[in-house]
Structures are given as structure tokens and as C-alpha cells.
SERO-4910 file (N, C-alpha, C, O; in steps of 0.05 Angstrom, whole numbers):
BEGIN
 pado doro    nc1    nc2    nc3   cac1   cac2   cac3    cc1    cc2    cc3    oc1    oc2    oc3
  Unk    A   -384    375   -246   -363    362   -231   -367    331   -231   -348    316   -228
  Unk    A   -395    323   -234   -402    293   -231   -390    280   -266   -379    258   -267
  Unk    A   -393    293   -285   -382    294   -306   -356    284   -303   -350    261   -310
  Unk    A   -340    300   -291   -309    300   -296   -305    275   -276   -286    259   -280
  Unk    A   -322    272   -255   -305    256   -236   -312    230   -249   -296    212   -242
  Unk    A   -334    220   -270   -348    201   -282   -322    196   -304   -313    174   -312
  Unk    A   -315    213   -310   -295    214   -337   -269    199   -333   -256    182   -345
  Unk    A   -268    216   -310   -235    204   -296   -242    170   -285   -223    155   -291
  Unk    A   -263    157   -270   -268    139   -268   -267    115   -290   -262     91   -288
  Unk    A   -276    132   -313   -277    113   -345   -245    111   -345   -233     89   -348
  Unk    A   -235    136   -343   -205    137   -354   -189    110   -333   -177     92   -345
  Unk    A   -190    108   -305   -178     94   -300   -182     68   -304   -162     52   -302
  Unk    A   -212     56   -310   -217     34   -317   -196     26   -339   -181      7   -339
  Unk    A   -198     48   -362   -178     43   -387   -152     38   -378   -142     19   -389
  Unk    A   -139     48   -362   -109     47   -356   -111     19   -343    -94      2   -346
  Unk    A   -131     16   -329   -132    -22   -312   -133    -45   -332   -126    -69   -328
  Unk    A   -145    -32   -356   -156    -57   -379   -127    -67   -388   -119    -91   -390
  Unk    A   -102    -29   -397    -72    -40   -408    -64    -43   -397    -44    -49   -410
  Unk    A    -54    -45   -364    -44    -57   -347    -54    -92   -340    -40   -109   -327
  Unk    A    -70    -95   -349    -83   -132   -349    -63   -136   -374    -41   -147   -368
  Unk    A    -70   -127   -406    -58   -129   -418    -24   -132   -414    -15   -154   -408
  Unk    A    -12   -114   -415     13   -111   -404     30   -137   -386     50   -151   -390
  Unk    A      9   -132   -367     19   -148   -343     12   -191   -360     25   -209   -349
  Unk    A     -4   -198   -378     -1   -218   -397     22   -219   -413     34   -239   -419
  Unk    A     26   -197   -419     46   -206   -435     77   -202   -429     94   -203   -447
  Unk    A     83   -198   -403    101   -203   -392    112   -223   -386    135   -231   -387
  Unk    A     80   -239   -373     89   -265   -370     93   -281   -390    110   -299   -389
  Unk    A     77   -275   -410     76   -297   -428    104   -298   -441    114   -319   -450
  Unk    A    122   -262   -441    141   -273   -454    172   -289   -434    191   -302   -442
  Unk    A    164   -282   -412    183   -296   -387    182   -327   -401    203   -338   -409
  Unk    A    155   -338   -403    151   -369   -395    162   -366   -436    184   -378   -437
  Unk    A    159   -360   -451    164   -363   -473    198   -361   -475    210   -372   -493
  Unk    A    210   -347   -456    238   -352   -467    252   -371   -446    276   -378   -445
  Unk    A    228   -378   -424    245   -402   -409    242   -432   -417    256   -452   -411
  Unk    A    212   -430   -440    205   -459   -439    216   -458   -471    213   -480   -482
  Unk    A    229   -435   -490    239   -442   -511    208   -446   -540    205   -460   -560
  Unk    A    190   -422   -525    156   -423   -547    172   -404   -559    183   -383   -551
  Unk    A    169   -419   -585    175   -407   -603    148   -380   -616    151   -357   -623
  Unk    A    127   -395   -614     98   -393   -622     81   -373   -605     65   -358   -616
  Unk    A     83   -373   -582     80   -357   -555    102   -332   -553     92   -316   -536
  Unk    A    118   -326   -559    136   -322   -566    125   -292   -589    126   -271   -577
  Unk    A    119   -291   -611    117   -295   -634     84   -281   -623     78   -260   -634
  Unk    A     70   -288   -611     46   -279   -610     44   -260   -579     23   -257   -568
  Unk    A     68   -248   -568     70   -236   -554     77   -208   -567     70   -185   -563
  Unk    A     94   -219   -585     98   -194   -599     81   -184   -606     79   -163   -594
  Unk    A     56   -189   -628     41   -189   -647     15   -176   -619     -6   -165   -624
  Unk    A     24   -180   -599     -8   -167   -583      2   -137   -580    -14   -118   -578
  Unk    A     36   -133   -580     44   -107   -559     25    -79   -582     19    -56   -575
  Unk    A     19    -92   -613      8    -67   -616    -19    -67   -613    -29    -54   -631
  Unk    A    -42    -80   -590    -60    -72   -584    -60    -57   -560    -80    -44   -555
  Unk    A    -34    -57   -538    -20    -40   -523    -16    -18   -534    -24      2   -523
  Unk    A      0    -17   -561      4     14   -561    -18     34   -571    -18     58   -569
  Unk    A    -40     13   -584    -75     32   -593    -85     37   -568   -104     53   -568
  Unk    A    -78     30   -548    -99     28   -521    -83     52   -510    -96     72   -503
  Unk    A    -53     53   -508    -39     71   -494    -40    106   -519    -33    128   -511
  Unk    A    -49    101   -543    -65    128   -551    -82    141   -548    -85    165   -552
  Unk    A   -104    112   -534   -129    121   -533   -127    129   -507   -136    152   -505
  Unk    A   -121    122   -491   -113    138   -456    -99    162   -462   -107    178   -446
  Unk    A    -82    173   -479    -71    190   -477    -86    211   -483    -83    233   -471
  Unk    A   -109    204   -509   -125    222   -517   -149    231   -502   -159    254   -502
  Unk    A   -159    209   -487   -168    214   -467   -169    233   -450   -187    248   -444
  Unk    A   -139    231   -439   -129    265   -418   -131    281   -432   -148    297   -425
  Unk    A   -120    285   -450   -124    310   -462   -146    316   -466   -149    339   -458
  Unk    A   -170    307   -475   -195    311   -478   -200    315   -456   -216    334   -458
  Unk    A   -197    310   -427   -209    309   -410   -200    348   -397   -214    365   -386
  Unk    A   -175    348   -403   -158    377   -400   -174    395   -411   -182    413   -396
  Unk    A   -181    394   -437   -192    409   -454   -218    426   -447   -225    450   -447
  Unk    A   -230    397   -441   -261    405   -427   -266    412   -395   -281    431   -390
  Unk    A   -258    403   -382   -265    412   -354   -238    422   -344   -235    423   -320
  Unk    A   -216    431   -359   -186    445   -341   -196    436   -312   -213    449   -301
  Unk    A   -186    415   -299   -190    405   -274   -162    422   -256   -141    432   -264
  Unk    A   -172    419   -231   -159    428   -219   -154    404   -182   -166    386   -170
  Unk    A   -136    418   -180   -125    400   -144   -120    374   -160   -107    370   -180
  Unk    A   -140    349   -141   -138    327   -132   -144    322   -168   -123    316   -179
  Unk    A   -165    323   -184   -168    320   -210   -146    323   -230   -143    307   -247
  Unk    A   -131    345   -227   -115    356   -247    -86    334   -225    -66    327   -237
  Unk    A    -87    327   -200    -54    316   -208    -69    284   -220    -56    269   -235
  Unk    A    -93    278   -213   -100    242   -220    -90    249   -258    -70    238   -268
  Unk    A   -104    265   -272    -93    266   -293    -70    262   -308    -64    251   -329
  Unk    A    -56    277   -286    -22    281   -283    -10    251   -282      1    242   -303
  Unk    A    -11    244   -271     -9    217   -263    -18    188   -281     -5    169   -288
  Unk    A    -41    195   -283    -45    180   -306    -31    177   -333    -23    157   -345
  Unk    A    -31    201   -341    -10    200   -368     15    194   -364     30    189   -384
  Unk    A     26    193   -336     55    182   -340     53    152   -336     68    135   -345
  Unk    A     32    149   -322     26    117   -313     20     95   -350     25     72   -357
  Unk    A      8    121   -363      8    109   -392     32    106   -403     37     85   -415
  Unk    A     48    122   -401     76    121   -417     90     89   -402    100     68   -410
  Unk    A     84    100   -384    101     73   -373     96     45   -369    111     28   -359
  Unk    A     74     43   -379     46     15   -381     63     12   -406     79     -6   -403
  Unk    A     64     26   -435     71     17   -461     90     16   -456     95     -7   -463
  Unk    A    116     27   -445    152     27   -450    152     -7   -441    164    -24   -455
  Unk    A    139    -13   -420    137    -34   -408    121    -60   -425    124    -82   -414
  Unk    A    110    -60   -441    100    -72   -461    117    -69   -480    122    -90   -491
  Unk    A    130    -49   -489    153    -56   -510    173    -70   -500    188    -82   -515
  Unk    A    177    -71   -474    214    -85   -466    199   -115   -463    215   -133   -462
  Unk    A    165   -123   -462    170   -156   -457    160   -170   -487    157   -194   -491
  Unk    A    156   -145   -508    157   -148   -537    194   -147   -540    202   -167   -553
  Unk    A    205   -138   -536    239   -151   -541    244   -173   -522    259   -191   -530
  Unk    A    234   -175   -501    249   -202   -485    231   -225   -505    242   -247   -503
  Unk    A    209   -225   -521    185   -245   -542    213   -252   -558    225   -274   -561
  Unk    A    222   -222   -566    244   -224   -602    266   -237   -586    280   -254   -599
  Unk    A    272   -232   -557    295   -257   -557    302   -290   -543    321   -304   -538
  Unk    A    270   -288   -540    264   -310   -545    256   -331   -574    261   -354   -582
  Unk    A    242   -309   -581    248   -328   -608    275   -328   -623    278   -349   -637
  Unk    A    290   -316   -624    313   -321   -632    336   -336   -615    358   -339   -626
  Unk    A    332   -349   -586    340   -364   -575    326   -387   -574    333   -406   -561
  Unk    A    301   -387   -592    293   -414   -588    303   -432   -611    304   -457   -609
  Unk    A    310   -421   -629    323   -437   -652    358   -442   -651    370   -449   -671
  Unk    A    371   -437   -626    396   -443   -621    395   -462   -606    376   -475   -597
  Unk    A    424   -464   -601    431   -490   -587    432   -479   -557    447   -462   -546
  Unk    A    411   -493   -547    402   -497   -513    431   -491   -499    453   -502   -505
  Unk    A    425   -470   -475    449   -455   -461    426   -456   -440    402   -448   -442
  Unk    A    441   -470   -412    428   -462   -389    430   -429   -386    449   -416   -394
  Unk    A    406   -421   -372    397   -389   -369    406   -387   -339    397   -401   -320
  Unk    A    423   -369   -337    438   -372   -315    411   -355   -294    394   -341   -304
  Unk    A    415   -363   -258    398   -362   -243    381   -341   -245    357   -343   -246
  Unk    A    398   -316   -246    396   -287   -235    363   -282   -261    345   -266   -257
  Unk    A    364   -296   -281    343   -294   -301    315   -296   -291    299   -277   -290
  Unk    A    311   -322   -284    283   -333   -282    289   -313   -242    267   -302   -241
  Unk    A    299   -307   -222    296   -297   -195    287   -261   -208    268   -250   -198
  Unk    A    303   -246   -232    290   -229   -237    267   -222   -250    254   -201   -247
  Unk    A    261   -245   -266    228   -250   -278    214   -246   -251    199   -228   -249
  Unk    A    219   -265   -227    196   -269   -210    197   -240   -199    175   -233   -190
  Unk    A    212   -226   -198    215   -200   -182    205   -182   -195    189   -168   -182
  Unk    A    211   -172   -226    193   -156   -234    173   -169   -241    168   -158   -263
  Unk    A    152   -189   -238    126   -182   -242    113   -182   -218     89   -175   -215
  Unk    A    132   -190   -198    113   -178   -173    121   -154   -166    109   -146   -146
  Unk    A    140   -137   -178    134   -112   -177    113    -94   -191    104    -72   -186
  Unk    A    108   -114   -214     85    -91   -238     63   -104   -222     45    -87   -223
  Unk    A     52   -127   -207     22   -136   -202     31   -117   -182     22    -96   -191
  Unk    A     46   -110   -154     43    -99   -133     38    -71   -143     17    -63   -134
  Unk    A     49    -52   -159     42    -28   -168     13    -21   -182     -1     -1   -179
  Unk    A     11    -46   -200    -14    -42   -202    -31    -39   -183    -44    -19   -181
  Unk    A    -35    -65   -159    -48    -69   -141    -55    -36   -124    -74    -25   -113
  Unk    A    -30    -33   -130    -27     -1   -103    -49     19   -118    -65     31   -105
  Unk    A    -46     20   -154    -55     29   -171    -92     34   -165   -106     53   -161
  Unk    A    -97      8   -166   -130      3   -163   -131     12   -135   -144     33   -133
  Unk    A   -121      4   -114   -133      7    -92   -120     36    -77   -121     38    -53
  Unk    A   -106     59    -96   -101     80    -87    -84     70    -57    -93     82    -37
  Unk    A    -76     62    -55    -52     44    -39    -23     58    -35     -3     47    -44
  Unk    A    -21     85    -20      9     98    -27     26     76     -9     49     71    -16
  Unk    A     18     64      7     41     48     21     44     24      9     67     14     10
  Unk    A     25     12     -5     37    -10    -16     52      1    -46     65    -13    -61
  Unk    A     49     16    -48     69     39    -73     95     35    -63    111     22    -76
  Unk    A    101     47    -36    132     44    -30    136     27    -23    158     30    -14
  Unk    A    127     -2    -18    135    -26    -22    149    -36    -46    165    -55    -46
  Unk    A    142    -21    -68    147    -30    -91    173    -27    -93    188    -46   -100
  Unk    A    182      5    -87    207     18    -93    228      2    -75    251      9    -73
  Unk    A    218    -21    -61    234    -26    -32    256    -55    -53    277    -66    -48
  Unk    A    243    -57    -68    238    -85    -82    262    -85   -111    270   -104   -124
  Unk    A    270    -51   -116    290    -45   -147    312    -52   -141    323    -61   -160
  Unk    A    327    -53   -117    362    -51   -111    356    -89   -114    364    -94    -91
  Unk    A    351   -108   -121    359   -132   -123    355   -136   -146    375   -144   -157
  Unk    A    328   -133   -165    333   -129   -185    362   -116   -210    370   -125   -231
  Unk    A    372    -89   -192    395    -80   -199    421    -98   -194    439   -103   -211
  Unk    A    420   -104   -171    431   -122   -165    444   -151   -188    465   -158   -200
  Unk    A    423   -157   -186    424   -186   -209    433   -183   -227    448   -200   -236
  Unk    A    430   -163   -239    430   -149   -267    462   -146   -269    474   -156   -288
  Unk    A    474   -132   -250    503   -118   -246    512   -152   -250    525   -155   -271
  Unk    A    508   -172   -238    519   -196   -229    521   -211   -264    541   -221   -274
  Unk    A    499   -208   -275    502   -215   -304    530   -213   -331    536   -226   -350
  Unk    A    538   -191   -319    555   -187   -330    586   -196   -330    603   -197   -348
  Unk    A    586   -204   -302    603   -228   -307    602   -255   -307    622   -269   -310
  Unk    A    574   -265   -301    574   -286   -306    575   -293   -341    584   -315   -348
  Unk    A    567   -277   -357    568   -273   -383    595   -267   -396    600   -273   -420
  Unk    A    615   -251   -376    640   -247   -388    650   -275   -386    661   -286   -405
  Unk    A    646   -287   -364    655   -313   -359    644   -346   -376    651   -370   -373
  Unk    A    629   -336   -389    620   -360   -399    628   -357   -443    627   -372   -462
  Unk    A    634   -327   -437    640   -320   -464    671   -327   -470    682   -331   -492
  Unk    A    684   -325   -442    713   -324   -448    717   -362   -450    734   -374   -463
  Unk    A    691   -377   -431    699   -403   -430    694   -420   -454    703   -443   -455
  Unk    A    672   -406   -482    672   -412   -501    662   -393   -523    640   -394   -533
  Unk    A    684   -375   -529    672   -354   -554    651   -362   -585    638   -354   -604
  Unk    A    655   -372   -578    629   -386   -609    606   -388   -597    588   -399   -609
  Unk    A    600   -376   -566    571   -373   -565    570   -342   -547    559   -336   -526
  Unk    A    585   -328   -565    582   -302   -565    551   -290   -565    543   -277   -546
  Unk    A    539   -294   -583    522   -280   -594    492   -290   -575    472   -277   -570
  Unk    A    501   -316   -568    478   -318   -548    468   -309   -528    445   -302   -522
  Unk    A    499   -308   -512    501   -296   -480    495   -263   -482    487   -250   -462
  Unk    A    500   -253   -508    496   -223   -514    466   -219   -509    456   -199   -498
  Unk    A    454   -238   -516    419   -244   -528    416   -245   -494    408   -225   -482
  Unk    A    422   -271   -481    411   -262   -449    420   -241   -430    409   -240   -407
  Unk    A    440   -223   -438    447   -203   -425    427   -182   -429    415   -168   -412
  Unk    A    426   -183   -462    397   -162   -464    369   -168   -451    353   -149   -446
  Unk    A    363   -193   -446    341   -195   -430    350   -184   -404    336   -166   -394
  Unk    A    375   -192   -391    374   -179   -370    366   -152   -364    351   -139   -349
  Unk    A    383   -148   -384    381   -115   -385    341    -97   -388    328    -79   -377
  Unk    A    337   -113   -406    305   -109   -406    284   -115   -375    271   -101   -359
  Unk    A    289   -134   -377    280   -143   -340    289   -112   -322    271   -102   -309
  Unk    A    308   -103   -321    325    -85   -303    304    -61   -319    289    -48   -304
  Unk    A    305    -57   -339    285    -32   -351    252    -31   -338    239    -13   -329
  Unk    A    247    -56   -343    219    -63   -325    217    -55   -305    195    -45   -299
  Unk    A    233    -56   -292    233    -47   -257    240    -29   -249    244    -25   -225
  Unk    A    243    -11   -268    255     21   -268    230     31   -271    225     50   -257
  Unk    A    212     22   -287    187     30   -301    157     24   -280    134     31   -281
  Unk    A    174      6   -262    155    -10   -240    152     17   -219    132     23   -205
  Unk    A    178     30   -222    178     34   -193    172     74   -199    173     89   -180
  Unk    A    167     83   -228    156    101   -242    122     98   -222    112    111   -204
  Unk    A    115     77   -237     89     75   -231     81     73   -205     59     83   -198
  Unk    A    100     59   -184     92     65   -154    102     95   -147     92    108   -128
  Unk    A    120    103   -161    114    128   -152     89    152   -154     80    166   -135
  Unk    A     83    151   -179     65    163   -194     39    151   -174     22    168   -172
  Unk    A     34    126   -159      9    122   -145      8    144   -126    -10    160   -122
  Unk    A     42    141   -111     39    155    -80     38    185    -86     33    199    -66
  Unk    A     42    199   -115     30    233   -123      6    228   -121     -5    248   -111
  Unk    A    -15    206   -128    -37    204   -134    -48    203   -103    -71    212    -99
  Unk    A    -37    194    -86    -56    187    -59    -41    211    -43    -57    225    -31
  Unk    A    -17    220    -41     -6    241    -17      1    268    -34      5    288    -20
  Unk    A      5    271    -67     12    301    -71     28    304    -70     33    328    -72
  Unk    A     55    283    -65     92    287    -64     87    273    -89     69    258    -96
  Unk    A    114    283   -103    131    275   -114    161    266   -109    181    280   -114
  Unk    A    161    246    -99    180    223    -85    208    211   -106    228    199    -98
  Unk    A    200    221   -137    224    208   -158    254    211   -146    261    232   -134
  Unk    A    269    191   -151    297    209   -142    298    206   -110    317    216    -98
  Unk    A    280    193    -97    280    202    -66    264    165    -47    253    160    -26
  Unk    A    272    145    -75    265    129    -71    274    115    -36    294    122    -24
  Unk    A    256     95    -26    273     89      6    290     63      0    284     43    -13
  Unk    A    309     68     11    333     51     14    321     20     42    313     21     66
  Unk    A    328     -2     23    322    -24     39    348    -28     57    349    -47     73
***
């Protein structure tokens, strides 16, 4: 039993190492498509596939870990948990590897103020991925549902994008293709926080044994 509980301790260290990861390159690609790094940019991409070797090697992990000691209770749901906490560490590393690709492809256009709702949902999902994490390390179910308290503004913003975008497309169609480009960040940001709030859930299975999806609390 000292075995398995030793094992699972390694394992979460690993899931903390791609969540540091992850949680870098989120930012890096926020500040890369606000400050127009082309270069930063470009090397956010180029890291997400040491994210996705790390998010194999966690995966293989559980399974190995299944294999050999079939854990049971409190072991077999941390497991549980873990592997979805992996899925959703990389989905989340791929959407701030597309917000990198549209930044670099907005950095070589002609400069378009980034309307508010952009840089207020950057700040929102990454203090939802540090707060989930946070809940993450410190087995934290309440600061878990903090997290979930935190998605309806994010959604919010997101909904609001769309016309500020219809509106700026109709006020000059030859920059169609740009406003398309920051809608999809929006839209990526809004994926983040869907993925944020996966992972605070997945804490509060890990500390209380509910499964809460679907049953998120209303602010």
C-alpha cells in the first residue's frame, strides 16, 4: 500500500510539473498577442509539444498504476481524476497554442485595437487555471467551487464579442478576416474556462466523492 500511495504521490507531482507548464504558456501567449511578439508567439507554440509528451507520460502512468495495484476507494477515484485532470491540462495547452497561431498571424497586420472583453477575459481565465490548480495542490474542494463561481462572466464576454465584431465588420469589411482572428481567441479563452472549471470539478471528486459536472453553483 506504501508502494501505491508513493506512486500516486510521484504521479501528482507529474500532473503539477504540466500544469506549471501549461499555466506558462498561457500567459506567454496572452502577453504575445497583446504586445504583438511575434517571436514569443512562435515559441509558445513550439513548447505545447513538450505538453503533449508529459500529458502521455501521465497517462501511462495511470494505467500502469491500474494495472499493478487495481486500487480501490479514495486511490482508485485520485486516479480517476487524475486522468481527466490530464486531458484537460493538454486541451488547455492546445487552445493557448492557437491563441500563439493568432497571434502570430495578427502580428503581421495592420494594428486593430483588441476590444476590452479580450485582455478582462485573459485576466479571468488564468486566475481561474492558477485558482484550480491551487485547489489542485492543496486538495482544496472549496476553493474548487470558487472556481466554477468565476465561468458565467467569462461566458458572458464572450456572448458580448460577437457583436462588437459584427459591428466593427459592418463599419469596415476589409478587415474581415481580422476581427474573425479575435473572435476566435475569444472563443478559445471561453474554451479555457470550460476546461478550468473540468478541473475544479474533478478536485472537489478528489476531496468529497461527488461528482458535481452539470450541477455547477450559480453566482
Amino acid at each position: 500500500m506504501q508502494h501505491l500511495h508513493r506512486e500516486i504521490e510521484n504521479l501528482k507531482k507529474e500532473i503539477i510539473r504540466e500544469a506549471g507548464l501549461v499555466e506558462t504558456n498561457l500567459r506567454d501567449s496572452i502577453k504575445a498577442l497583446m504586445t504583438r511578439d511575434h517571436d514569443l508567439a512562435t515559441e509558445v507554440v513550439a513548447r505545447d509539444t513538450l505538453i503533449d509528451e508529459l500529458e502521455v507520460e501521465v497517462e501511462e502512468e495511470c494505467l500502469k498504476i491500474f494495472a499493478l495495484y487495481q486500487p480501490v476507494a479514495v486511490d482508485l477515484r485520485y486516479l480517476v481524476a487524475f486522468l481527466k485532470l490530464n486531458n484537460d491540462l493538454e486541451r488547455i495547452g492546445d487552445l493557448a497554442a492557437n491563441i500563439a497561431d493568432r497571434a502570430v498571424s495578427l502580428s503581421i497586420k495592420d494594428l486593430l485595437n483588441i476590444p476590452d472583453q479580450i485582455p478582462r477575459m485573459s485576466e479571468l481565465v488564468q486566475k481561474m487555471l492558477k485558482d484550480s490548480l491551487d485547489a489542485l495542490v492543496d486538495l482544496d474542494g472549496e476553493k474548487a467551487r470558487d472556481v466554477l463561481l468565476q465561468d458565467d462572466e467569462v461566458d458572458d464576454l464572450h456572448h458580448s464579442m460577437y457583436a462588437v465584431v459584427g459591428n466593427e465588420i459592418k463599419a469596415d469589411p476589409k478587415n474581415v478576416e481580422i476581427w474573425m482572428e479575435i473572435l476566435a481567441v475569444s472563443r478559445y479563452l471561453e474554451r479555457i474556462a470550460d476546461h478550468c472549471t473540468n478541473i475544479a470539478e474533478d478536485v472537489e471528486y478528489m476531496v468529497n466523492g461527488e461528482i458535481n459536472r452539470h450541477n455547477a453553483p450559480k453566482s
